[in-house]
C-alpha positions as CSV (number, residue, x, y, z in Angstrom):
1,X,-18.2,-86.4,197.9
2,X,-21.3,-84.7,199.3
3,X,-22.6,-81.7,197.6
4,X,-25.1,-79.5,199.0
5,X,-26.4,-76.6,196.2
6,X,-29.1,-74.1,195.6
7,X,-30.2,-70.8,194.7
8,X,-31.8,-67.9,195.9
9,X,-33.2,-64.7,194.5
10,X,-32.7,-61.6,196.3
11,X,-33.5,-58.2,195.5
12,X,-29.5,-56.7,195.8
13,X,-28.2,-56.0,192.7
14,X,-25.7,-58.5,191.5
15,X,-22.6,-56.0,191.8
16,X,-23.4,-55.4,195.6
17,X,-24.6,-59.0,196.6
18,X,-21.2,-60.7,195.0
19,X,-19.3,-57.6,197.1
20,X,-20.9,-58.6,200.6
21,X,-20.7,-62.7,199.7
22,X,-17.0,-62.4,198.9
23,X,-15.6,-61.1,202.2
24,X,-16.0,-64.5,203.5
25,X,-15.9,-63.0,206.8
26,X,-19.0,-62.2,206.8
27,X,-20.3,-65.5,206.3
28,X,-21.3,-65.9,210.3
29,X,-24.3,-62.9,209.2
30,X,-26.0,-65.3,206.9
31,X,-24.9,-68.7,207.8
32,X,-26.4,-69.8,211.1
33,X,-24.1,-73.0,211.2
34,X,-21.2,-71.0,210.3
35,X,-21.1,-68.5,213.9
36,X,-16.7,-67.8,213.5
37,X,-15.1,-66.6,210.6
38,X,-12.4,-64.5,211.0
39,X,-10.2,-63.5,208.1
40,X,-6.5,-64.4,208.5
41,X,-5.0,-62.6,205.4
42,X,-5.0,-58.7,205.3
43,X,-6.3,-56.9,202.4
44,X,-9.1,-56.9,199.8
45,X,-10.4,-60.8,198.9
46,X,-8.1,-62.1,196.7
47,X,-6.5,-65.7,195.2
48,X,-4.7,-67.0,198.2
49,X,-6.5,-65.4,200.5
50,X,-6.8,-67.5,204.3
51,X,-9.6,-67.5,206.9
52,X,-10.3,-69.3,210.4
53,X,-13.8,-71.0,210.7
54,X,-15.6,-72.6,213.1
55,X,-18.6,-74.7,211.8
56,X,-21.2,-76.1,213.6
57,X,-22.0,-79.8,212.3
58,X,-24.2,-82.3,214.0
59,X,-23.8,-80.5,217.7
60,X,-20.1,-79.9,217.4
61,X,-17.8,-77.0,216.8
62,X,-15.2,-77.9,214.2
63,X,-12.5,-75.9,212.9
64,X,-11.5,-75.3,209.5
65,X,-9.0,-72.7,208.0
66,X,-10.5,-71.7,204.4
67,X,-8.4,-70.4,201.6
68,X,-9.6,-68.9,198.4
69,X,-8.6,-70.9,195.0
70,X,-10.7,-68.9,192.5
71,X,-11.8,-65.4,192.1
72,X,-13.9,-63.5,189.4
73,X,-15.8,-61.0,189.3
74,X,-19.2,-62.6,189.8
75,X,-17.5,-66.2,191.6
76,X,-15.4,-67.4,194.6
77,X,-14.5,-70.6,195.9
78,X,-12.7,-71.4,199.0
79,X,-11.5,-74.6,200.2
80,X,-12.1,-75.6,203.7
81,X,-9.5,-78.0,205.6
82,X,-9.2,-80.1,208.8
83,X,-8.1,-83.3,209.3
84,X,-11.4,-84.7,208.8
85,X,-13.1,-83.3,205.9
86,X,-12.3,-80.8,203.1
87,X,-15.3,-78.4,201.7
88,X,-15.2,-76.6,198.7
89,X,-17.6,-73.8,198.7
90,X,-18.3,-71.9,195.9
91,X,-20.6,-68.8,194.9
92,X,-21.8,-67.3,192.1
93,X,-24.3,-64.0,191.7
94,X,-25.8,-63.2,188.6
95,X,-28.1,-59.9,188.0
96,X,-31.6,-60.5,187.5
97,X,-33.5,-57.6,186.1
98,X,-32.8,-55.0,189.0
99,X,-31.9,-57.8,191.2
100,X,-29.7,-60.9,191.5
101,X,-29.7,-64.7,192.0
102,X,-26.7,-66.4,194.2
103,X,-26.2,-69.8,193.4
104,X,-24.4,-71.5,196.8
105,X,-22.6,-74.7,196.5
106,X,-20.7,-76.8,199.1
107,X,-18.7,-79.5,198.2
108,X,-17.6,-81.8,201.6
109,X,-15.5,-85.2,201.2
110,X,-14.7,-87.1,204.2
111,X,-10.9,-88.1,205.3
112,X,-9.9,-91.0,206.9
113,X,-11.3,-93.9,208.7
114,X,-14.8,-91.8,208.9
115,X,-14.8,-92.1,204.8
116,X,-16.4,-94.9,204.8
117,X,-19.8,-93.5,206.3
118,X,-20.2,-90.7,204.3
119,X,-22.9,-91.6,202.4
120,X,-24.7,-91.9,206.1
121,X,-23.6,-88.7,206.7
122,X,-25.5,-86.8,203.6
123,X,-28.5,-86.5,205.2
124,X,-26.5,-83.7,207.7
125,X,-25.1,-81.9,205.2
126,X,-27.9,-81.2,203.0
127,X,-29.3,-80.1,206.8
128,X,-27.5,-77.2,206.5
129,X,-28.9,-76.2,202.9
130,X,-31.7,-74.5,203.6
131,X,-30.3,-72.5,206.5
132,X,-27.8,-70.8,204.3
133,X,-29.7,-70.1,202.0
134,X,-32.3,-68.4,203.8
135,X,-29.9,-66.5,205.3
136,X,-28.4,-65.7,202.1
137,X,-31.5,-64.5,200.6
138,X,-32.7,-62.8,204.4
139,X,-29.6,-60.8,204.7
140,X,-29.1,-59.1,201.0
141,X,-32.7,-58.5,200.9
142,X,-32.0,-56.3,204.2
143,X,-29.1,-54.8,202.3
144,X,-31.0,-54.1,199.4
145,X,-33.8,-52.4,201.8
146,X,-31.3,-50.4,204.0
């Protein structure tokens, strides 16, 4: 398994930062390799809770439908799925004085034939790290100053 983590201060309270992060949908307005995801389930974010993705990874779209396997009030985790690779991505905001920090990790294991060069792979993944994260941090920070 890969894992790609960090954090990220922002200046959005905790409560509102955990709000935004958690409608998964709007992943595409922070994540830059992340430009589809389109919620599948109706409703407020809950446990079960199914989205359509379209990740961009090494130059190529790839689809993934997400669902969400844990939910709290201050963490969410989704698993990701295709037939060649599962992600588990998880966040978790916690208030810092007036603010917050968001910690963001992604989880990725490799199916099939393919398995076998994932440890060549790692260097891609952790490609998309710092992306994310600015963006994470970019985006509530505009929140926080709207």
């Amino acid at each position: 398994m890969i894992t790609v983590a960090g954090s990220v201060e922002t200046t959005l309270s905790a409560e509102k930062a955990f709000a935004f992060l958690s409608q998964f949908e709007n992943t595409p307005k922070w994540d830059p390799n992340t430009p589809v995801m389109d919620k599948v389930t109706p409703g407020p974010v809950a446990v079960g809770h199914k989205y359509n993705a379209e990740a961009e990874f090494r130059g190529k779209r790839q689809s993934l439908v997400y669902e969400v396997i844990e939910l709290t009030d201050n963490h969410i985790k989704l698993r990701g799925q295709n037939k060649t690779v599962t992600s588990f991505d998880s966040i978790d905001v916690t208030p810092n004085g007036t603010g917050s920090v968001v910690k963001y990790t992604a989880e990725f294991s490799i199916k099939g034939p393919a398995k076998i060069i994932q440890p060549l792979l790692k260097p891609a993944f952790m490609s998309l790290r710092d992306p994310a994260l600015n963006g994470i941090r970019d985006t509530l920070n505009s929140l926080a100053a709207a």
